[in-house]
C-alpha positions in Angstrom: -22.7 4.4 -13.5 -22.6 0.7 -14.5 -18.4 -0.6 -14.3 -17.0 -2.9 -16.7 -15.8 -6.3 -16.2 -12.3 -6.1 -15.7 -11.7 -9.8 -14.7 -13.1 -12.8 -15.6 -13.3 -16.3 -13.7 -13.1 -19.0 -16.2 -13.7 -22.5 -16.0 -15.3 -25.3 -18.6 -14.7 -23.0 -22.0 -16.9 -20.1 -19.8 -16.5 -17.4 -17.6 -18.0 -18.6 -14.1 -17.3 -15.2 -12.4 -17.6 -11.8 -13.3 -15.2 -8.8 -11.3 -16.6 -5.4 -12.5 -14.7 -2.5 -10.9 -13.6 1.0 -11.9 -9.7 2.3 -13.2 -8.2 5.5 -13.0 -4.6 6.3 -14.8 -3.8 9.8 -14.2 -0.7 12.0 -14.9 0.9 14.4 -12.7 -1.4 17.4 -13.7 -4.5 15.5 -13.0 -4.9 15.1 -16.5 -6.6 11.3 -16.9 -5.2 9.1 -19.5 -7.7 6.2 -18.7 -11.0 6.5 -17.2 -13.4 3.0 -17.0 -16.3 3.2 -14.4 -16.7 5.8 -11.7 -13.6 7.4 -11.2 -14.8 10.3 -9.1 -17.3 8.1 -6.5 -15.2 8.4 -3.2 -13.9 4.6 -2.0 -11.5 4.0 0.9 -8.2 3.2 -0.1 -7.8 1.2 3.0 -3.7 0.3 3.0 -3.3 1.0 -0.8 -2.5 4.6 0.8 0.2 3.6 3.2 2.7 5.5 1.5 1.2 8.9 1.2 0.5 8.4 4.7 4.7 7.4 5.5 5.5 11.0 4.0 5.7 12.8 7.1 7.9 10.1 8.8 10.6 11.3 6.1 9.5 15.0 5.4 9.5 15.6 9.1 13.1 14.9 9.3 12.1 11.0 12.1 13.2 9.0 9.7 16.3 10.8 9.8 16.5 11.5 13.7 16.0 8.5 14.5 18.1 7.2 11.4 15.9 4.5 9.7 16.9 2.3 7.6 16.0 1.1 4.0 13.9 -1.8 5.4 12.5 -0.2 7.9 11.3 2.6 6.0 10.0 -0.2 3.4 8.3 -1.7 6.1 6.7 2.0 7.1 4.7 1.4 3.8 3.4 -2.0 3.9 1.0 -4.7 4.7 3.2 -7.1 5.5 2.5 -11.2 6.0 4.3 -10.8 9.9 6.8 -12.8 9.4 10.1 -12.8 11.4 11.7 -10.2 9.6 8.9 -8.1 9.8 8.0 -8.6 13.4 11.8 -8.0 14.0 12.1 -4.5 11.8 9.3 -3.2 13.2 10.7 -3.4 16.9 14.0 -2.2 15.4 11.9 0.9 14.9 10.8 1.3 18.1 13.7 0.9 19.8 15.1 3.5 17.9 13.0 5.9 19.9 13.0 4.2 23.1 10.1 2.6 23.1 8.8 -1.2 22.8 5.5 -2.7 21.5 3.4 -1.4 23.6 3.8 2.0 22.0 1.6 0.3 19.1 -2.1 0.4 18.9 -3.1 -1.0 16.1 -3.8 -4.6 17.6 -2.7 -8.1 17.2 -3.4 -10.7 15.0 -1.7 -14.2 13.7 0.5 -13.8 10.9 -1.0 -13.8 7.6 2.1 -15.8 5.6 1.2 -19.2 6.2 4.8 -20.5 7.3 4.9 -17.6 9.9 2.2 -19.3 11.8 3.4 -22.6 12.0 6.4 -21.8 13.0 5.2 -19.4 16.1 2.9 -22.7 16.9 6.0 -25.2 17.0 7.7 -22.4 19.3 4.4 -21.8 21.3 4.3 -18.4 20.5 1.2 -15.9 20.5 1.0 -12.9 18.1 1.8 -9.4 19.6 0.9 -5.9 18.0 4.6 -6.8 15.9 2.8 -9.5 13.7 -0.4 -7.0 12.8 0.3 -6.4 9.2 -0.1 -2.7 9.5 2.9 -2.7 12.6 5.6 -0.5 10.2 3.0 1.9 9.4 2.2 2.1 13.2 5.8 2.3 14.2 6.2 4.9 12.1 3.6 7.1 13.0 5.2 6.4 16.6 8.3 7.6 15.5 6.6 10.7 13.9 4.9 11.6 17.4 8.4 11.2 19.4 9.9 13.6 17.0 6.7 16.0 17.6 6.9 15.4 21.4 10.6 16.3 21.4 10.5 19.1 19.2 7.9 20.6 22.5 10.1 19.8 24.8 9.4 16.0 25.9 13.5 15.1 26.9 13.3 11.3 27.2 11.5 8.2 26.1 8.6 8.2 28.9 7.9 11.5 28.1 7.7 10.5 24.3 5.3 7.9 25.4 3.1 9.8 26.8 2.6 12.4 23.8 2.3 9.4 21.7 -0.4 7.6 23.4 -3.8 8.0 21.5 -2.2 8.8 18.4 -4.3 7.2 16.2 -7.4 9.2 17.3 -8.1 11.8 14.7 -7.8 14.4 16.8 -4.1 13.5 17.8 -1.1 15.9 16.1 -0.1 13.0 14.5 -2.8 11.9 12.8 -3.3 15.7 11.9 0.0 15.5 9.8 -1.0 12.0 8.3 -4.8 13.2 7.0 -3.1 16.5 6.1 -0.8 14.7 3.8 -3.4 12.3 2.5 -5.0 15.9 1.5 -2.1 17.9 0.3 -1.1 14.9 -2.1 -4.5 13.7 -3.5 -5.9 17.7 -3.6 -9.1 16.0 -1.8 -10.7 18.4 0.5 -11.3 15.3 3.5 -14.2 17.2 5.1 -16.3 17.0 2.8 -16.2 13.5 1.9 -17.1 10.0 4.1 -14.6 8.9 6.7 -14.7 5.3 9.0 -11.9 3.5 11.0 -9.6 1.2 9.5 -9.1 -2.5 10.2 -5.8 -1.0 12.1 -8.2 1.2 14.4 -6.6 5.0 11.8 -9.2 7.0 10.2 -10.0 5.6 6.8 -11.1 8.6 4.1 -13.0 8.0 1.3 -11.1 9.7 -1.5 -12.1 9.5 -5.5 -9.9 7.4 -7.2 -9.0 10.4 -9.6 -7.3 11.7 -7.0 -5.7 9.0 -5.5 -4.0 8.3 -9.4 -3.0 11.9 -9.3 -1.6 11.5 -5.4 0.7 8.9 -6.7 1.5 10.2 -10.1 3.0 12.9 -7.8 4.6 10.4 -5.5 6.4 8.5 -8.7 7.7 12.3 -10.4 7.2 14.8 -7.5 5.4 17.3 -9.5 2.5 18.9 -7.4 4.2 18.5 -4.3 6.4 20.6 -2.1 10.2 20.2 -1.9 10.1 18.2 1.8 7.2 15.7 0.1 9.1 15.0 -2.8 12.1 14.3 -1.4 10.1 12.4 0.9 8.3 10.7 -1.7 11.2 10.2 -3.7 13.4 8.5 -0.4 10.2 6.0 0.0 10.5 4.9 -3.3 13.9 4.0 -3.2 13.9 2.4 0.1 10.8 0.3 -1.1 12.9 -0.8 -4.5 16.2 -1.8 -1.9 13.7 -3.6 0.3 10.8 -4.9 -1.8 10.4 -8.1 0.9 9.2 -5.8 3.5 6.6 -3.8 1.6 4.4 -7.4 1.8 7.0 -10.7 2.0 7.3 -14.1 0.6 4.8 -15.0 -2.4 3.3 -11.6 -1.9 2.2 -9.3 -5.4 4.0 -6.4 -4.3 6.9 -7.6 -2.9 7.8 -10.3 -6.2 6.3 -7.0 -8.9 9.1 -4.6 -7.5 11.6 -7.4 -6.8 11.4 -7.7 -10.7 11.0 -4.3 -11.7 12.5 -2.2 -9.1 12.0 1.3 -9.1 9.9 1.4 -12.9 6.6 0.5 -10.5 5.4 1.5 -6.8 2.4 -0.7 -6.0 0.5 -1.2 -3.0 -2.9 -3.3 -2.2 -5.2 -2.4 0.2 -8.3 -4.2 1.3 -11.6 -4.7 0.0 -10.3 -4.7 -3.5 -8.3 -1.4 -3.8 -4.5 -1.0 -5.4 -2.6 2.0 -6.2 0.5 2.5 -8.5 3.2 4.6 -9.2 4.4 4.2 -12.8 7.6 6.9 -12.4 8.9 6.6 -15.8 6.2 7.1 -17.5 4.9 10.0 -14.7 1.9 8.1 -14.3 -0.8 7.4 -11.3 -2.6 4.2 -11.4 -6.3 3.8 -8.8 -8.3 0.6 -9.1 -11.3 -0.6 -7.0 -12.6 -3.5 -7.8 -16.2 -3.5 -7.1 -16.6 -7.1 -5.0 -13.5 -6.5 -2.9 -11.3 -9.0 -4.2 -7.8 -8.6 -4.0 -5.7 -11.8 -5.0 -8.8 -12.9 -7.8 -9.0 -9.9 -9.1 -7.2 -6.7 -8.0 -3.8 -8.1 -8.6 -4.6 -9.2 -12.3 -5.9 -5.6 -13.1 -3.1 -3.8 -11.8 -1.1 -6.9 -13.8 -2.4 -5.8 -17.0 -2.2 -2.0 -16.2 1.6 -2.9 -15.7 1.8 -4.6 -19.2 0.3 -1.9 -21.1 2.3 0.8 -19.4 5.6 -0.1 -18.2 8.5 -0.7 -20.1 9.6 -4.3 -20.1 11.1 -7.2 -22.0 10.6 -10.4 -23.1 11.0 -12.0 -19.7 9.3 -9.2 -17.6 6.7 -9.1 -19.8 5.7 -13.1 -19.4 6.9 -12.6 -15.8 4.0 -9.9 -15.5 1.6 -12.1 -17.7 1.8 -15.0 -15.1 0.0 -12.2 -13.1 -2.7 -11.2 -15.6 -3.1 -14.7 -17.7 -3.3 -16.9 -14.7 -3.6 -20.7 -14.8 -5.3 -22.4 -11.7 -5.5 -26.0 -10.8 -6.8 -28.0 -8.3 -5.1 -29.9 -5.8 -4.3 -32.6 -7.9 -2.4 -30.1 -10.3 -4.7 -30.7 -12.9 -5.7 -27.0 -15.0 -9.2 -25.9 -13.6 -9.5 -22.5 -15.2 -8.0 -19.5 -15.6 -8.1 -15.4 -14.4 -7.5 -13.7 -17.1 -7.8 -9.7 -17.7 -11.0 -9.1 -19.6 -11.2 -8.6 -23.0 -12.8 -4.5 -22.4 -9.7 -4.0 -20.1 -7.2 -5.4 -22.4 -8.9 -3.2 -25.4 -9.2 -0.1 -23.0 -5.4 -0.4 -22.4 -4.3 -0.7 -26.0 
């Protein structure tokens, strides 16, 4: 199936570039309210799934044991820019179980917000496991597996330790309860469709993106899931809203869209051109892939206008939002180059 352009690039009176993708808007009984391109062709989520992934943290009763906080939970879904607050919250949840960074294994890299760096280079700093933008989702699934190794009997933290190490092979009880929830929430059945290894060493799943609308349509209004998810889903939410700097950080889409909006939208980016929505209000899930695998050209101005046409704003929220899907860019010289703009189809398709 051909996908429409749902950004456009311009530059000199044309459009220079061209991002076709595919959009899914779903409600809570799988019943699609908006359908361009291939909605049912499987695509990894990559981190756009971080919360349905966070649910058994909460449902399991580890957030609770171990008595996370707002932020910390907040940071449990995101892909954060590593920067000291992050770095710091995500040990915070560590400690909370006894443990230290070396329970995480999803790697290290630098920082990805610029100012982190640079300050990390003035203090001669490397980056540890902390600073990897996937380190709350990793801290939580450590927190997960010492609530599992306690409830078989592991008494203390070295114990814990040793249950948790591995768990991000698929094999490991852990990641059991994370794919299980991936599958519960978006009704996919997992063995039948593609899987790889994401960039933070997890299984990745290729799920259609009518089902990952419908997974977070049930996230935003709890319908189609049991009680523990939706309270689950329903405490990640809120935490997320309280601490929108830790779901991605300073400058970041996600973190400046719920700042504004609070808990009317839940929205998270993944790589390679993927973002997901919660729309609760209007009991609505929203799945975009954008066919090139851009986010920040791209992704975020779809999702933009999706948030235009669906959410209730005003005046200022809705020019706030249109900074997002009207774009201006200039040059280093400040002088107006061009534009991103929401394509004509897409604005039509989400009149």
């Amino acid at each position: 199936m051909s996908h429409p352009d749902l950004v456009h690039a311009l530059r000199g009176g044309i459009v220079e570039s061209f991002h076709r993708g595919a959009i899914a808007i779903v409600d809570a009984d799988g019943t699609p309210v908006l359908a361009l391109g291939d909605i049912d062709r499987p695509v990894f989520p990559r981190s756009a799934c971080k919360v349905l992934q966070a649910l058994p943290l909460v449902e399991s009763g580890a957030a609770e044991a171990f008595g996370l906080s707002d932020d910390e939970l907040a940071l449990a879904c995101a892909s954060h820019g590593g920067e000291a607050r992050h770095a710091a919250t995500a040990a915070s949840m560590l400690a909370k179980a006894g443990l230290d960074a070396s329970a995480l294994e999803c790697g290290a890299h630098w920082p990805y917000f610029d100012g982190a760096i640079k300050a990390m280079a003035r203090d001669g700093a490397t980056p540890s496991a902390l600073h990897n933008n996937c380190s709350g989702k990793h801290a939580g699934f450590v927190c997960l597996g010492c609530l599992l190794a306690r409830a078989q009997g592991g008494g203390d933290a070295d114990a814990w330790r040793g249950f948790v190490r591995g768990y991000l092979l698929p094999e490991h009880p852990v990641m059991r309860e994370v794919s299980a929830s991936l599958q519960s929430t978006t009704g996919a059945d997992l063995s039948r469709l593609p899987v790889g290894t994401d960039g933070c060493s997890i299984p990745a799943h290729a799920i259609p993106l009518r089902q990952l609308a419908l997974a977070f349509a049930r996230v935003g209004t709890g319908v189609g899931l049991r009680d523990g998810q939706a309270r689950a889903a329903r405490r990640l939410r809120e935490a997320v809203a309280r601490s929108p700097f830790f779901v991605a950080g300073t400058g970041r889409f996600d973190t400046r869209v719920m700042e504004r909006l609070g808990e009317r939208v839940f929205c998270k980016v993944g790589a390679e051109g993927m973002y997901c929505a919660a729309l609760p209000e209007q009991g609505l899930g929203v799945a975009i892939k954008i066919d090139d695998g851009n986010n920040a050209r791209a992704s975020e101005v779809a999702m933009a206008a999706v948030i235009e046409s669906r959410v209730r704003l005003d005046d200022g929220e809705r020019a706030f939002m249109q900074g997002f899907s009207d774009l201006t860019l200039r040059n280093w010289n400040g002088f107006t180059v061009g534009a991103l703009r929401a394509s004509p189809a897409l604005r039509a398709a989400l009149a």
